[in-house]
C-alpha positions in Angstrom: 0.0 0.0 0.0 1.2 2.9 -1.3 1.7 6.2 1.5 -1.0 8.1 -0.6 -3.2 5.0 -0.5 -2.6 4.4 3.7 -3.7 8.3 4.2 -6.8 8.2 2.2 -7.5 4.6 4.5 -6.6 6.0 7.6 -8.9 9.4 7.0 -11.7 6.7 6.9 -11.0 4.8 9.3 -10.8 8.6 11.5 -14.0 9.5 10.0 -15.8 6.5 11.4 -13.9 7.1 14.7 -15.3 10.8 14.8 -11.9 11.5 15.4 -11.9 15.6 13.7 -8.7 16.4 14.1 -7.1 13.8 12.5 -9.2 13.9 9.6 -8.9 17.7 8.9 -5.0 17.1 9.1 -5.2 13.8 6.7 -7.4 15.9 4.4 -4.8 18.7 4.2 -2.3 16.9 3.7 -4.2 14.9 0.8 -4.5 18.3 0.0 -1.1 19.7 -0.5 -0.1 16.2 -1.9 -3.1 16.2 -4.8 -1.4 20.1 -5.7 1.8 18.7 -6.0 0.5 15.9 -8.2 -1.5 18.7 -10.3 2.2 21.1 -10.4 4.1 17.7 -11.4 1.7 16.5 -13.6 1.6 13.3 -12.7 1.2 10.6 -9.3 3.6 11.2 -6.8 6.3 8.8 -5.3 5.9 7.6 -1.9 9.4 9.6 -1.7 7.9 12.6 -2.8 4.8 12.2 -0.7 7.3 11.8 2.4 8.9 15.4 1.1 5.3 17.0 0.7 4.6 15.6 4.7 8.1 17.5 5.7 7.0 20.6 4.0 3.5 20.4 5.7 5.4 19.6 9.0 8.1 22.0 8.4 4.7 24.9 8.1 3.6 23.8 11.5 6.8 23.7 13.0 6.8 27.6 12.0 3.3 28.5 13.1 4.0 27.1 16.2 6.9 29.8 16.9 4.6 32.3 16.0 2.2 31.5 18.1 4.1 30.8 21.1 5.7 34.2 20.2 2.6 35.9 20.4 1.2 33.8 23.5 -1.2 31.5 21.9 -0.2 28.7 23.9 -4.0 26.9 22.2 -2.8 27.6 18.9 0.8 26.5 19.3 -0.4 23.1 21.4 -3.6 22.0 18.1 0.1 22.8 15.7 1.9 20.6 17.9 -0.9 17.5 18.1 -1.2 18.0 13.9 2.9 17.7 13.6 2.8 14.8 15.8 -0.2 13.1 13.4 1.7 13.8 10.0 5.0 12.9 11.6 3.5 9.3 11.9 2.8 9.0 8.2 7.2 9.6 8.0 9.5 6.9 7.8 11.9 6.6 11.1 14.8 8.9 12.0 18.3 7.8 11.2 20.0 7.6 14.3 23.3 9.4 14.6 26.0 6.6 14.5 24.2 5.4 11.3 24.5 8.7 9.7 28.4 8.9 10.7 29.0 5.9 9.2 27.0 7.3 5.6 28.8 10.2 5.8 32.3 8.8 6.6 31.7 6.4 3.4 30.7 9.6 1.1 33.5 11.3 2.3 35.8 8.3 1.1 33.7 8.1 -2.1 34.4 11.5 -3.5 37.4 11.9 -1.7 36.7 14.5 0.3 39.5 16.5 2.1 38.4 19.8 3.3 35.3 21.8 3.7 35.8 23.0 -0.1 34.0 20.1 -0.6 31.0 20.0 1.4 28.6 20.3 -1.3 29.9 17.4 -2.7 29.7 15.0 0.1 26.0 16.5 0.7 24.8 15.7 -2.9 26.2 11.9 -2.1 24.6 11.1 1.5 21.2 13.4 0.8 19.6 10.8 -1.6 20.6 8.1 0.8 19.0 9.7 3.8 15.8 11.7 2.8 12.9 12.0 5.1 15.0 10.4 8.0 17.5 12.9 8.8 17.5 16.5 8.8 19.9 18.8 6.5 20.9 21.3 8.7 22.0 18.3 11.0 23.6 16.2 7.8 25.2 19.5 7.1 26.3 19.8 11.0 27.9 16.8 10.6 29.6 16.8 7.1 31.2 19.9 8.4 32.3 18.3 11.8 34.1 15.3 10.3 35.5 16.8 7.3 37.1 19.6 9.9 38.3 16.7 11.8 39.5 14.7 9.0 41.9 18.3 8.1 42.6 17.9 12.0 44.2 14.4 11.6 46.5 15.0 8.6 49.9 17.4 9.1 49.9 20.7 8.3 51.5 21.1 4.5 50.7 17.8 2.7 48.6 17.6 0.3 46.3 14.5 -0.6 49.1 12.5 -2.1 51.4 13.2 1.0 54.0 15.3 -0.9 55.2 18.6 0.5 54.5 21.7 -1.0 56.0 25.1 -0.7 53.7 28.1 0.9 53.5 31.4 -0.6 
């Protein structure tokens, strides 16, 4: 069953539970989905149903500030309870050690040596980790361990271990 198809049976099965909330956050979010369909053209991926769920979450996540900023703690807590709902329609986080390890192996793959080639290393692990780990974080972390992989290897050698001369 496809993530499209387990929304549309779980907003039924809510609407027979007289569960309200959860169906007016399943039915905008069938929403949002059904415009990106329309933009695309075509059905979306489950992968690209998880990335219309992050934008939807990502929304709420931002409301909530708002609200808390202006003191509508009722607001902020319904934002909250919808986030948690759409959040269970995401596949699970990647847990740190995992995501090292990903990292670590893009990092060896493109032969990465310094932050120069961050964007590089990202465009390797993001396919791998989509919807389960956040980019600031992947960033976060690409950053850390290519800093500490310039940390480990002496001053003046390049990749190949020769010397060079400074300017």
């Amino acid at each position: 069953m496809s993530l499209a198809e387990r929304l549309l049976e779980d907003m039924k099965a809510a609407m027979k539970a007289n569960d309200t909330l959860r169906v007016s956050v399943i039915r905008l979010a069938r929403a949002a989905i059904r415009n990106a369909e329309i933009e695309k053209g075509r059905p979306l991926s489950d992968a690209e149903v998880v990335e219309v769920l992050h934008r939807e979450i990502r929304k709420r996540k931002e409301a909530i500030e708002g609200f808390l900023a202006g003191g509508r703690n009722d607001l902020a807590r319904r934002e909250e309870l919808e986030m948690a709902i759409l959040m269970e329609y995401l596949p699970p986080p990647i847990d740190e050690a995992e995501l090292r390890g990903l990292i670590a192996s893009a990092i060896a793959a493109v032969q990465a040596t310094s932050e120069r080639d961050l964007g590089r290393v990202m465009g390797k692990v993001m396919p791998q980790v989509r919807g389960r780990a956040d980019g600031k974080v992947v960033e976060r972390l690409v950053r850390e361990m290519l800093s500490s992989s310039r940390a480990e290897r002496p001053e003046g050698l390049d990749q190949g271990g020769d010397h060079f001369e400074s300017r």
